[in-house]
Kinemage of the C-alpha trace (Angstrom):
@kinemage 1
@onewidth
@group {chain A} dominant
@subgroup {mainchain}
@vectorlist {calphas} color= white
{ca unk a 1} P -9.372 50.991 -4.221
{ca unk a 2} L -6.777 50.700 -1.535
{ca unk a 3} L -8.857 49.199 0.931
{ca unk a 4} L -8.441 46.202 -1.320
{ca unk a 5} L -4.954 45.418 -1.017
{ca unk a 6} L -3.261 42.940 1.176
{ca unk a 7} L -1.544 44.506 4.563
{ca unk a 8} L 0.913 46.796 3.973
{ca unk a 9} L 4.442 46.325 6.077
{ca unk a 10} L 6.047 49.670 4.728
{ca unk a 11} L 9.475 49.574 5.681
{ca unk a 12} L 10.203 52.936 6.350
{ca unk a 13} L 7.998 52.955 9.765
{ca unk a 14} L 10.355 49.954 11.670
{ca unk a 15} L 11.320 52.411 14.470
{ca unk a 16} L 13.057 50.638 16.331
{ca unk a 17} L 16.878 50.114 17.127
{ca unk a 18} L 18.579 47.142 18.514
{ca unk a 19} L 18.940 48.436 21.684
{ca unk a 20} L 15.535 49.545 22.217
{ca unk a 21} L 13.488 46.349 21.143
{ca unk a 22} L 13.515 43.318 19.355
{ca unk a 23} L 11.245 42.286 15.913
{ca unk a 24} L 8.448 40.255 17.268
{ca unk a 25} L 7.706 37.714 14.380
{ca unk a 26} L 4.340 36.664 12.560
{ca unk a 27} L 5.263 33.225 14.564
{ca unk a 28} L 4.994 34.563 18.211
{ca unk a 29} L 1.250 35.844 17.459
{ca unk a 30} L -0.538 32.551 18.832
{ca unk a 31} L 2.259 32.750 22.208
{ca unk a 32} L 1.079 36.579 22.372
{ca unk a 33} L -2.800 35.532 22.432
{ca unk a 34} L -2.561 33.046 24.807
{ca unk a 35} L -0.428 35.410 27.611
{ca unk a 36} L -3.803 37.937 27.282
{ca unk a 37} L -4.944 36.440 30.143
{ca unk a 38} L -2.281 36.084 32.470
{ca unk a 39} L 0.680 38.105 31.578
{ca unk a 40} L 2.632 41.281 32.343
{ca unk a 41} L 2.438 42.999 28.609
{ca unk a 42} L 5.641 44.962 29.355
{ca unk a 43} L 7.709 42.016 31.248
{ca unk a 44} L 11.026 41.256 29.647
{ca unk a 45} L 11.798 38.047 27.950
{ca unk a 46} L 15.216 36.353 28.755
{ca unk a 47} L 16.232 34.176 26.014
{ca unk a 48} L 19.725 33.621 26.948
{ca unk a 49} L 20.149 30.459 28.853
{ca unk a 50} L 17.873 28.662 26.304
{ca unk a 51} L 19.942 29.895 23.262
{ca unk a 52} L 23.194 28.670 24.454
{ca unk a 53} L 22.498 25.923 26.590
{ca unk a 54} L 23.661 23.493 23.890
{ca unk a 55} L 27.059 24.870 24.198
{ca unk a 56} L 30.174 23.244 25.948
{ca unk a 57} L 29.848 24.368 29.681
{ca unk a 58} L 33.059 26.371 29.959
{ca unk a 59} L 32.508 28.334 26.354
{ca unk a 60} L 28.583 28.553 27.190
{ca unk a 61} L 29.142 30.398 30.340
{ca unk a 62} L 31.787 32.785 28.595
{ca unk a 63} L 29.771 33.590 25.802
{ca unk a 64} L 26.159 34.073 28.126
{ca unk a 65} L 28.504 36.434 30.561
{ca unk a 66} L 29.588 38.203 27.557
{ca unk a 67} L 26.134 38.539 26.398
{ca unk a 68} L 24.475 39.894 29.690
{ca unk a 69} L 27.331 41.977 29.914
{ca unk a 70} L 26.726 43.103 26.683
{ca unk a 71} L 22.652 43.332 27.733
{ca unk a 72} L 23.445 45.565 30.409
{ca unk a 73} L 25.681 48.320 28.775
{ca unk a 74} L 22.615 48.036 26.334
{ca unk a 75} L 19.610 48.137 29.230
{ca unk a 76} L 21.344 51.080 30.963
{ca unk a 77} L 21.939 53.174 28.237
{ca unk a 78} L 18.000 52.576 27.121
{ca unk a 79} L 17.106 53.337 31.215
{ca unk a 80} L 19.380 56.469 31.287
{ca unk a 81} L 17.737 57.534 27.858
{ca unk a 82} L 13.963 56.618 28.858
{ca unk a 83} L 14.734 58.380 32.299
{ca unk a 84} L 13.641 61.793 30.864
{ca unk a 85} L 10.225 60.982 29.312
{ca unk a 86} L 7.743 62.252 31.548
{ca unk a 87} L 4.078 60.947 31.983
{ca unk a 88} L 2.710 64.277 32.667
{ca unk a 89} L 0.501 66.365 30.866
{ca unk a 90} L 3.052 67.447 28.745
{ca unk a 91} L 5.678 64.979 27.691
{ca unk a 92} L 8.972 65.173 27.915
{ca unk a 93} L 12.124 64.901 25.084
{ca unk a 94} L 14.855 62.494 26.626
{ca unk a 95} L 18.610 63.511 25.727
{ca unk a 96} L 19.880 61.487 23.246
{ca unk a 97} L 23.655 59.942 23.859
{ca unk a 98} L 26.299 62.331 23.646
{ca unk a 99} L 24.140 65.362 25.132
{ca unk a 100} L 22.035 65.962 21.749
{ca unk a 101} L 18.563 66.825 23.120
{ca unk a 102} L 15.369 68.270 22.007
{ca unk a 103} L 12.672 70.891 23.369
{ca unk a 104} L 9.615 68.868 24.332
{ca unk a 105} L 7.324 68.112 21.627
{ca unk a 106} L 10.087 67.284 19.266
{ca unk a 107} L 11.190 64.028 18.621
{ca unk a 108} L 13.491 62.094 16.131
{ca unk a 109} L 12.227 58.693 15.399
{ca unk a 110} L 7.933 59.227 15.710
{ca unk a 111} L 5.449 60.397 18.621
{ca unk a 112} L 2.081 60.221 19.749
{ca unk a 113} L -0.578 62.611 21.371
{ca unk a 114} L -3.683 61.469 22.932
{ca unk a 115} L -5.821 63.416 26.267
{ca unk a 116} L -4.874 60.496 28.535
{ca unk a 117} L -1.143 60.087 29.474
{ca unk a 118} L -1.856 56.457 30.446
{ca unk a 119} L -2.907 55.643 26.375
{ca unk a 120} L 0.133 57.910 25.333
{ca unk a 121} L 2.756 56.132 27.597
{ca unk a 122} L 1.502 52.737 25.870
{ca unk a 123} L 1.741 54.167 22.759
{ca unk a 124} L 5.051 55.158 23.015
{ca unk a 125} L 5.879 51.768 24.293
{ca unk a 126} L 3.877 50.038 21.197
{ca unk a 127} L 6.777 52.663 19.161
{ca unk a 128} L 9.553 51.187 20.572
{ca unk a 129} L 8.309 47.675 19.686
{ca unk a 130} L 8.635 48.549 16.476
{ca unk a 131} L 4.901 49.024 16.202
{ca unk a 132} L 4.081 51.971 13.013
{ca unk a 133} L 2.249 55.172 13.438
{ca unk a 134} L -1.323 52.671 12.529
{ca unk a 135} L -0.607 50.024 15.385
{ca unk a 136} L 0.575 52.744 17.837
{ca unk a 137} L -2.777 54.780 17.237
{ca unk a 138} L -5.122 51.427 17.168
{ca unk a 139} L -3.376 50.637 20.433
{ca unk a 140} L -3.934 54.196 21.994
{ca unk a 141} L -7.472 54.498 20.954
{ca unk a 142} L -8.316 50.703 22.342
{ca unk a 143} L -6.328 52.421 25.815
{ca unk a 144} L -8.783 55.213 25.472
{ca unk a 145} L -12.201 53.119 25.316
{ca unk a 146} L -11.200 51.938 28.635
{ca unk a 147} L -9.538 54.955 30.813
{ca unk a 148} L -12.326 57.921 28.940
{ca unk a 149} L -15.510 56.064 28.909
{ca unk a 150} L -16.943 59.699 28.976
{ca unk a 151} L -15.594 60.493 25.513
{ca unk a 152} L -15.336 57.189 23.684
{ca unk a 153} L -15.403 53.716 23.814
{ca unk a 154} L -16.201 50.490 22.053
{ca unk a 155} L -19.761 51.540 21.792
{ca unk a 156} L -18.385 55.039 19.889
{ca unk a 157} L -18.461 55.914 16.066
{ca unk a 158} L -14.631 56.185 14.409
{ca unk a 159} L -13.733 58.493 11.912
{ca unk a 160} L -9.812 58.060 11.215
{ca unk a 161} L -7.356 59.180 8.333
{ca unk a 162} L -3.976 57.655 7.327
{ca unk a 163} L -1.060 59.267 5.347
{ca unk a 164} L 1.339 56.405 4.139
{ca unk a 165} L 4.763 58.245 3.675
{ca unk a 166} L 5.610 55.282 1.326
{ca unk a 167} L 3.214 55.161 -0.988
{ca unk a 168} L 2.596 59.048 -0.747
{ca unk a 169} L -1.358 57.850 -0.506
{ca unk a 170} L -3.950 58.608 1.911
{ca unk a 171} L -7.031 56.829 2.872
{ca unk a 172} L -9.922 57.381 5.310
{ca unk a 173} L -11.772 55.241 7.934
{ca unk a 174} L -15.152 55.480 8.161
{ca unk a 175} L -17.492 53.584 10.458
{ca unk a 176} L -20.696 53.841 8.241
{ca unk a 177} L -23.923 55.233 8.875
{ca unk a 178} L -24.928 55.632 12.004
{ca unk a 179} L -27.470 52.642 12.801
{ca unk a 180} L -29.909 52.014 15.597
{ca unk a 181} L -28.894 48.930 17.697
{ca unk a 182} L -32.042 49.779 19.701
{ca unk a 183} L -34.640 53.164 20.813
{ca unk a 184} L -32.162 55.407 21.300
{ca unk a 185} L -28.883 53.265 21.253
{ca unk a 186} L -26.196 53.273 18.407
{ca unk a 187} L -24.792 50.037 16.906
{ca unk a 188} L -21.129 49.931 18.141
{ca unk a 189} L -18.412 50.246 15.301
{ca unk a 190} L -15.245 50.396 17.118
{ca unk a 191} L -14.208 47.348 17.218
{ca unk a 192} L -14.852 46.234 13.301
{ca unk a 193} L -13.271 49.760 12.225
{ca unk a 194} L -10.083 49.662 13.832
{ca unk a 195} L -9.461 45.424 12.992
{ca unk a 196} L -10.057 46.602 9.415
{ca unk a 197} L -7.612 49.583 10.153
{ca unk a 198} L -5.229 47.147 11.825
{ca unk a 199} L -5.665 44.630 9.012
{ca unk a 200} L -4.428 46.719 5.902
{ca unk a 201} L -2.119 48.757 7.127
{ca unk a 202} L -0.718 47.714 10.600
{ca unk a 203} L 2.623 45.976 11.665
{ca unk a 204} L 1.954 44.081 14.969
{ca unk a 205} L 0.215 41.049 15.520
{ca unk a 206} L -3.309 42.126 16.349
{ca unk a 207} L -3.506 40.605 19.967
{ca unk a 208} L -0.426 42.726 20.813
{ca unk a 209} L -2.372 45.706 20.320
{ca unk a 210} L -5.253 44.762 22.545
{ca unk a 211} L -2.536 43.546 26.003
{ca unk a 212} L -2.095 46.894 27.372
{ca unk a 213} L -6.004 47.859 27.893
{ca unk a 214} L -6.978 44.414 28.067
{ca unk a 215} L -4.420 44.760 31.352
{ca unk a 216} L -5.940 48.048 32.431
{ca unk a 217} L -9.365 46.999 31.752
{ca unk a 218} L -8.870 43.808 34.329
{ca unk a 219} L -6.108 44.984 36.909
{ca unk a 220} L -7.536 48.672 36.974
{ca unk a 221} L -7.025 52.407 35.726
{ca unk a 222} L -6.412 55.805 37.831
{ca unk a 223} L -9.534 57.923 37.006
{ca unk a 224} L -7.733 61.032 35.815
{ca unk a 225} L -9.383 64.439 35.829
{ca unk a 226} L -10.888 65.092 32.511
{ca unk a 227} L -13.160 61.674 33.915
{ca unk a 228} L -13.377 62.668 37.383
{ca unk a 229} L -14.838 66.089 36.026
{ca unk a 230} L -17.239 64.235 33.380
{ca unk a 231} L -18.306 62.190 36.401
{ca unk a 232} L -19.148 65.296 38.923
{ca unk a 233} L -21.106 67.022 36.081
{ca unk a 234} L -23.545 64.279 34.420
{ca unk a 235} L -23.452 61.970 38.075
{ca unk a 236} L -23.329 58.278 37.956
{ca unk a 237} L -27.068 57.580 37.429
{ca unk a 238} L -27.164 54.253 35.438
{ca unk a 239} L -22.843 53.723 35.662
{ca unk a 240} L -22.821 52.408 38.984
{ca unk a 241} L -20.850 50.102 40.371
{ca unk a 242} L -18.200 50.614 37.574
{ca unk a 243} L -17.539 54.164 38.378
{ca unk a 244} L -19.076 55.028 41.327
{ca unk a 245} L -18.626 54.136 45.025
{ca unk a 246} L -19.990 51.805 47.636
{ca unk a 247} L -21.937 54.829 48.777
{ca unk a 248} L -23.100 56.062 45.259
{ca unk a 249} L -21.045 58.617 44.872
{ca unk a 250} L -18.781 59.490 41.840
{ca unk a 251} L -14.993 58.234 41.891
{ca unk a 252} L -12.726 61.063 42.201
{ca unk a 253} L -9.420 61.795 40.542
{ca unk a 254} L -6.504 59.071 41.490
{ca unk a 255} L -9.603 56.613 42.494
{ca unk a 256} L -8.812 52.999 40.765
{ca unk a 257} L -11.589 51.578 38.477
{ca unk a 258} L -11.757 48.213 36.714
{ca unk a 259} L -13.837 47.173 34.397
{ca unk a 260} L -13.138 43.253 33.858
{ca unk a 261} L -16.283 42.755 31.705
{ca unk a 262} L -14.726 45.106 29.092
{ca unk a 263} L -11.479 43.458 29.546
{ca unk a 264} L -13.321 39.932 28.756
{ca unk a 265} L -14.414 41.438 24.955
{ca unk a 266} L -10.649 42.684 24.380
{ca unk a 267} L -9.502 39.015 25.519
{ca unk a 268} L -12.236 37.620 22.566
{ca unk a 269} L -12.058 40.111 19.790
{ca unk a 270} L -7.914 39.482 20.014
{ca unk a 271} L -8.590 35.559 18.738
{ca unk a 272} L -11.428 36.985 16.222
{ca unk a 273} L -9.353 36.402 12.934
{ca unk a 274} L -11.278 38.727 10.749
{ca unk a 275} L -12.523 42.438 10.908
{ca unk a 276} L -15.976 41.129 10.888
{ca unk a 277} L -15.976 38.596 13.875
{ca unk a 278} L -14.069 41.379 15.725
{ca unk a 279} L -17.516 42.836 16.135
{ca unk a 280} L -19.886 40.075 16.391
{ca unk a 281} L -19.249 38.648 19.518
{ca unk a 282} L -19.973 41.980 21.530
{ca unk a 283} L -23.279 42.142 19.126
{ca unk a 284} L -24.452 39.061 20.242
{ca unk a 285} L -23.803 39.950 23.810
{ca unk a 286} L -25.604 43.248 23.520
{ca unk a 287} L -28.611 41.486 21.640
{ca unk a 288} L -28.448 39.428 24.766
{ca unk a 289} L -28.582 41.864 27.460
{ca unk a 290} L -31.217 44.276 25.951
{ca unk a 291} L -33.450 41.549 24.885
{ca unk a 292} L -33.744 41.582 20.934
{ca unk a 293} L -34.525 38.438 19.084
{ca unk a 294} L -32.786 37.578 16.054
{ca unk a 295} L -29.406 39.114 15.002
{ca unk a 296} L -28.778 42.697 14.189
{ca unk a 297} L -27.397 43.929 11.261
{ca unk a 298} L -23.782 44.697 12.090
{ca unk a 299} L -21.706 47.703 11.297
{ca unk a 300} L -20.249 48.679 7.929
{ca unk a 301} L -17.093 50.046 8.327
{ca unk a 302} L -15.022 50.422 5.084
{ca unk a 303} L -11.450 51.795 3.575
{ca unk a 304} L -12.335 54.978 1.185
{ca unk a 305} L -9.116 57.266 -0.629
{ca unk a 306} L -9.167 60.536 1.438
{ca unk a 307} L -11.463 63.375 -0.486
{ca unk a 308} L -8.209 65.948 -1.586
{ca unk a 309} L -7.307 69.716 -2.970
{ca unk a 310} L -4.575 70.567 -4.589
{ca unk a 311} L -3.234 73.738 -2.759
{ca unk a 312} L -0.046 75.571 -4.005
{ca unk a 313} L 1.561 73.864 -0.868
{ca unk a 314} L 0.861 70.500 -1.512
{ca unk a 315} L -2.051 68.022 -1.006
{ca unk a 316} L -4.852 68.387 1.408
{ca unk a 317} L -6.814 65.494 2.399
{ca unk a 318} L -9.488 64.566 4.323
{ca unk a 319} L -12.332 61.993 5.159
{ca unk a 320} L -15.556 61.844 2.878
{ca unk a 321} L -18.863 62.376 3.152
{ca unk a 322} L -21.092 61.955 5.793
{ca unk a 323} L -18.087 63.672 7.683
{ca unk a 324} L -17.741 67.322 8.104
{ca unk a 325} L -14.759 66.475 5.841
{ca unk a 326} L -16.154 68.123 2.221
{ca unk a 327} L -17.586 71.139 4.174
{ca unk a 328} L -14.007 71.853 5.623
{ca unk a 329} L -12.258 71.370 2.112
{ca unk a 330} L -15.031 73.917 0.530
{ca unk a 331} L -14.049 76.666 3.448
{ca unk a 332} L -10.625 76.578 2.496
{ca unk a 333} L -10.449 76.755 -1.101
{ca unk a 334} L -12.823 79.552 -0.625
{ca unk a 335} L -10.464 81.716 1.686
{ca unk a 336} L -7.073 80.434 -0.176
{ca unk a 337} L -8.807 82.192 -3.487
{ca unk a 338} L -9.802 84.992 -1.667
{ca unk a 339} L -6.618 85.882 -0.586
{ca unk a 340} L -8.722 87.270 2.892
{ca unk a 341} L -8.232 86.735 6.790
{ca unk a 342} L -9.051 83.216 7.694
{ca unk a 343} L -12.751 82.763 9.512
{ca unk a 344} L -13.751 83.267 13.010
{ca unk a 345} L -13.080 80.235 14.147
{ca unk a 346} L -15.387 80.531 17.086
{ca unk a 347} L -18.499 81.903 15.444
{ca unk a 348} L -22.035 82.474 16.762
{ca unk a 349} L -23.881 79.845 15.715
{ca unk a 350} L -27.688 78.206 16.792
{ca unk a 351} L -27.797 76.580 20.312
{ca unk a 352} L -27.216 72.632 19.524
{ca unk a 353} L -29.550 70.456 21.726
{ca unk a 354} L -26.457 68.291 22.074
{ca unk a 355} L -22.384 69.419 21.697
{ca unk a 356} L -21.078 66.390 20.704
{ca unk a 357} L -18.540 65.210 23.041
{ca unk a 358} L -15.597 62.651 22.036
{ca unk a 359} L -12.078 61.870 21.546
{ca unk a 360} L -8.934 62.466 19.426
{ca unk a 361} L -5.387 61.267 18.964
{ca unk a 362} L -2.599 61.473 16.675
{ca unk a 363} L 0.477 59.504 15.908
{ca unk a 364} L 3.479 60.570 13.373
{ca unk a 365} L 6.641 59.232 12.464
{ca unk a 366} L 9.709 60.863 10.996
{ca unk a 367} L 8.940 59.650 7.768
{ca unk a 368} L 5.649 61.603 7.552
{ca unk a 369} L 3.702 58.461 7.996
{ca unk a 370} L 0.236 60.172 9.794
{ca unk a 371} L -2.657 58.765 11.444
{ca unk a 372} L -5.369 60.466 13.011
{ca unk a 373} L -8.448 58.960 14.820
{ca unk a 374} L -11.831 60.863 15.878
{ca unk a 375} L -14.356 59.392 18.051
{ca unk a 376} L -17.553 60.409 19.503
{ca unk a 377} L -20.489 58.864 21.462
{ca unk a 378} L -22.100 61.787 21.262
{ca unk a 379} L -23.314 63.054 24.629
{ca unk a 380} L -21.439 62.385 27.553
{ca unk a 381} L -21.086 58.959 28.741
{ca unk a 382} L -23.149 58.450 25.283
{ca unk a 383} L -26.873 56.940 26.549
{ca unk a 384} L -25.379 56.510 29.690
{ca unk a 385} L -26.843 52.827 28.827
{ca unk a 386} L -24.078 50.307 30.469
{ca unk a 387} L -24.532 46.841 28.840
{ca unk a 388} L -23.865 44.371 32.006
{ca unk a 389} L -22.215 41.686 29.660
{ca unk a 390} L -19.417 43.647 28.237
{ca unk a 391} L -19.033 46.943 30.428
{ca unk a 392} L -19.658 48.815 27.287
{ca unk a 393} L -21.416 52.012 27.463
{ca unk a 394} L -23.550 52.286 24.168
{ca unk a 395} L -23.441 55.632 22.137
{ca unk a 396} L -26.642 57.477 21.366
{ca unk a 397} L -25.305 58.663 18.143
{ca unk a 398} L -28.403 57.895 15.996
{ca unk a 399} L -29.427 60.838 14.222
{ca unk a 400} L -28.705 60.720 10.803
{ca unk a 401} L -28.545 64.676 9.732
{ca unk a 402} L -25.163 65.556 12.155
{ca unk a 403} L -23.983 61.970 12.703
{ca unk a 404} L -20.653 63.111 11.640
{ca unk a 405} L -20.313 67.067 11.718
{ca unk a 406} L -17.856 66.698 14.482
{ca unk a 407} L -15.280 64.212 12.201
{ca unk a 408} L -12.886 66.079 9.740
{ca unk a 409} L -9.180 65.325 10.325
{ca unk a 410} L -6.940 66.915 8.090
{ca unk a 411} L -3.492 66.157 6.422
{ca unk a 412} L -1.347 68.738 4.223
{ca unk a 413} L 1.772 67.024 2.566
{ca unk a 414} L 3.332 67.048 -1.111
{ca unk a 415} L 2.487 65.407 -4.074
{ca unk a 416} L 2.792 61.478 -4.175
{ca unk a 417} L 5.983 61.539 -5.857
{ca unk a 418} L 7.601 63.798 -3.175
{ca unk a 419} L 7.813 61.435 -0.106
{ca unk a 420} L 10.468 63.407 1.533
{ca unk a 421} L 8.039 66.567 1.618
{ca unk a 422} L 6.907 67.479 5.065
{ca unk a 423} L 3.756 66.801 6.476
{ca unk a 424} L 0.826 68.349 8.170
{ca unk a 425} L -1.751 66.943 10.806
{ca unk a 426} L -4.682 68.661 12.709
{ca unk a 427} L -7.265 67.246 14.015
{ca unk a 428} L -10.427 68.630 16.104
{ca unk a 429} L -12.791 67.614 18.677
{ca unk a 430} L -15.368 69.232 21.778
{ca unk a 431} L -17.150 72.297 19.132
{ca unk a 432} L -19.779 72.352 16.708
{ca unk a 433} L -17.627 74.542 14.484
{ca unk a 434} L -14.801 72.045 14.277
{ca unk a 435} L -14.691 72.879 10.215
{ca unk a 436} L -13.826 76.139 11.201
{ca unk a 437} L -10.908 75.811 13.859
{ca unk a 438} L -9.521 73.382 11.340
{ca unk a 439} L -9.341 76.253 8.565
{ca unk a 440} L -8.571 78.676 10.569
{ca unk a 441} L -5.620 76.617 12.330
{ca unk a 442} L -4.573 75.443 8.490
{ca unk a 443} L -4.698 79.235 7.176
{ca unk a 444} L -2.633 80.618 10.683
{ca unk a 445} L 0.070 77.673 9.833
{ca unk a 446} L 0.510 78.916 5.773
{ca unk a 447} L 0.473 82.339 6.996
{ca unk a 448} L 3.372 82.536 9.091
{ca unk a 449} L 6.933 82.550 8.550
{ca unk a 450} L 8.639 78.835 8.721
{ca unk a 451} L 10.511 80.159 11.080
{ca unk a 452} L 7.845 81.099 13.312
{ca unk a 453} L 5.985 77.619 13.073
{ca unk a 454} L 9.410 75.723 13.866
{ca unk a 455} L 9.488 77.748 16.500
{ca unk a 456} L 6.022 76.781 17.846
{ca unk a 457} L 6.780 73.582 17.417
{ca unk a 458} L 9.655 73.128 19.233
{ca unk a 459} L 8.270 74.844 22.071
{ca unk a 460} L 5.300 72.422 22.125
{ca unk a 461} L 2.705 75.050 21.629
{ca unk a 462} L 0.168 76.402 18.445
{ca unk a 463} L -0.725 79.936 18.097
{ca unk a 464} L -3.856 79.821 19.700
{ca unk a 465} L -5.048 79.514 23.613
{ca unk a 466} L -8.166 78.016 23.064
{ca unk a 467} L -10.321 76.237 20.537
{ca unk a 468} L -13.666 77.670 20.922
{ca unk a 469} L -14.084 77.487 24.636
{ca unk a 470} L -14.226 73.397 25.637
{ca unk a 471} L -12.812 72.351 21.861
{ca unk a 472} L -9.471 70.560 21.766
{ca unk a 473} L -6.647 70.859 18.730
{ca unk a 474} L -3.651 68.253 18.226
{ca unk a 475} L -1.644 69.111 15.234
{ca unk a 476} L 1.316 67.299 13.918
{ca unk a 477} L 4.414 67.894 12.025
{ca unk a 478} L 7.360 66.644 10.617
{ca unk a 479} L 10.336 69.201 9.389
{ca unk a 480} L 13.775 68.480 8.618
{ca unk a 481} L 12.985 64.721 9.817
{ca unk a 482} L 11.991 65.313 13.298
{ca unk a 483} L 8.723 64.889 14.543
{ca unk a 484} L 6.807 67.534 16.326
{ca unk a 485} L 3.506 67.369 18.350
{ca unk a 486} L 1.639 69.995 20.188
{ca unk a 487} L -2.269 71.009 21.239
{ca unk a 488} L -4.778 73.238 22.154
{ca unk a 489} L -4.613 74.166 24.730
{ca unk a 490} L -1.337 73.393 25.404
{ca unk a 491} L -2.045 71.267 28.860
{ca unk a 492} L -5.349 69.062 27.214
{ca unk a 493} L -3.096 66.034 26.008
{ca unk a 494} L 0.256 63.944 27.081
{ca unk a 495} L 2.841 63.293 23.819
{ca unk a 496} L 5.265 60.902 24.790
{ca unk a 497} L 8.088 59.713 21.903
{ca unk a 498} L 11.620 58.650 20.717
């Protein structure tokens, strides 16, 4: 199995350029952890006077002004290029040097979408790093558990699926089955699933990842309007003081919030050096605060190859089984053989007691390297249950039947020996009919003239308006080695790339 192999540094996903970042070695990891507390994760480092201080003083100087000069010309061509990425709701593509420029949407090195432009913006910066598509999407999601503590969090369920363009394999995430931490409150999995994640497949040292909402979690985060609005419809009963005000009321949009508990766990599970003790420490501190004697079983999270179907076009893959993933593999081959129109993807189906609510993001690289991550804590705000020790909210994802209906990423690409093929993502959050948007999407997307889809993509747009009223879509792409990101609908989610 492929969850068994050591981590894998594919070579094909180091982004960066020499004038956009520098390779951060295995040996600046412990320097890293210890700045979690203190530092500015996007302050420059100025190495300049310590490298040449050894030199004679006349040739020093002369070399070091030749350097910064050198530095600048390089700084200012990276500001004037960096000048046109937006951090609005829709991204922006910078012009590249000599006047070459994209639509927005399209990018040539990789890109990321997520619903918060805050966890996008960091996840472009993790990009230029020379983070890959696994440590840009581990860092967004970590972003996410702090700024969307409506739709997911450290106390959420994972579901995730990863297409290594160098290998040609995929492989699927899964958090395990859903367990009872206590009446009524789900066992967090977050943490354990993406260090495992992290572990196999990612780049960056692990603390890296966990800076930027470690920073946002302690120094504070803009309540943006998809929270604002989760906020004014469920009320703050039970989330009080961290996102209400002195009087009570909820925070609106542009209000700052901190949560410096949560930003304490990120600090610890950064020094954890295993997937397992990633977890434990915020288990014992739960145990702790509700009460519970003895230890809790932890989670189970685990590295599975990606259920596939071989479709004239290629390869689709998906995640297994308790995920909505086989169910969604089944509808397609059934309307691919039938040659028919693809489903209503909105169809009339029996009043849920609960529409699960949670997250998605998705990261791609021009070497068709794709992750996608799905969470849920399954109503909104989850229990609503805010642990006082770790300013987690816990998930009340505990029923075992439709734990996972809402989890089914998708990924069409070639066979493994094609690596230059292009690649496919979609992924699917907000209705109970998720299996069906994602068919329907996939079916739309075969149907249509290449043409057509480039089209779409360039303009930063799907077919559709709408994904079965409140539902959100983020599909993927790469074609002729460009990246291209879009969503439904088209304003939900920020992509930011290079």
């Amino acid at each position: 199995m492929e969850a068994a192999a050591g981590p894998v540094l594919y070579q094909k996903l180091l982004l960066w350029d020499p004038s956009l970042g520098s390779d951060e070695g295995e040996e600046e990891q412990e320097e890293e952890t210890s700045e979690l507390a203190a530092s500015d994760p996007w302050r420059p480092q100025d190495s300049v006077g310590s490298k040449f201080g050894g030199l004679p003083g006349a040739w020093a100087r002369l070399v070091a002004a030749l350097l910064l000069l050198a530095v600048g010309f390089s700084l200012a061509a990276r500001q004037l290029y960096a000048s046109g990425d937006g951090t609005g709701s829709q991204g922006s593509a910078a012009p590249r040097p000599g006047g070459h420029s994209h639509h927005p949407g399209v990018y040539h090195h990789g890109a990321i979408i997520s619903p918060a432009a805050t966890c996008s913006h960091l996840g472009r910066e993790l990009l230029v790093a020379g983070g890959n598509v696994v440590d840009v999407g581990v860092g967004a999601a970590l972003c996410l558990a702090v700024v969307h503590p409506h739709a997911t969090g450290l106390g959420a369920m994972f579901w995730g699926l990863f297409h290594n363009s160098t290998s040609g394999r995929s492989t699927a995430l899964t958090s395990g089955p859903a367990q009872t931490l206590a009446p009524g409150l789900g066992l967090p999995s977050a943490l354990p699933a993406l260090r495992l994640l992290h572990t196999h497949f990612g780049r960056l040292p692990w603390p890296r990842l966990l800076l930027g909402p470690a920073t946002l979690a302690q120094e504070g985060f803009l309540v943006d309007t998809a929270l604002a609005a989760a906020l004014a419809a469920r009320g703050t009963k039970g989330l009080c003081p961290l996102l209400c005000r002195t009087d009570g009321t909820p925070l609106r949009p542009g209000a700052r919030a901190t949560n410096p508990k949560l930003a304490g766990v990120l600090r610890t599970a950064a020094l954890a050096p295993t997937p397992a003790l990633a977890g434990d420490a915020l288990l014992s501190l739960l145990l702790r605060d509700l009460g519970l004697q003895g230890t809790s079983s932890g989670p189970t999270p685990a590295l599975e190859p990606a259920v596939q179907l071989a479709v004239p076009q290629g390869i689709l893959s998906t995640t297994p089984s308790p995920s909505a993933g086989p169910e969604l593999l089944a509808m397609l081959e059934a309307a691919l053989h039938s040659g028919g129109p693809s489903p209503d993807p909105c169809p009339l189906l029996p009043q849920a007691p609960v529409t699960p609510v949670g997250s998605v993001l998705a990261t791609i690289d021009s070497s068709g390297s794709v992750l996608l991550l799905t969470s849920s804590l399954n109503s909104s705000f989850g229990s609503g249950h805010l642990s006082p020790s770790t300013g987690v909210l816990l998930s009340n994802l505990v029923a075992q039947p439709t734990t996972s209906a809402w989890a089914c990423p998708l990924i069409l690409h070639g066979s493994p020996d094609d690596t230059e093929a292009d690649v496919l993502g979609l992924v699917a959050s907000g209705t109970p009919a998720v299996a069906r948007v994602m068919t329907h999407a996939l079916l739309s997307h075969l149907a249509g003239p290449q043409s057509q889809a480039q089209h779409q993509h360039q303009q930063g747009r799907t077919p559709s308006t709408s994904v079965c009223g409140q539902g959100t879509l983020l599909q993927v792409a790469v074609q002729s080695e460009h990246t291209h990101v879009s969503s439904v609908p088209s304003g939900c989610c920020t992509f930011q790339g290079f």
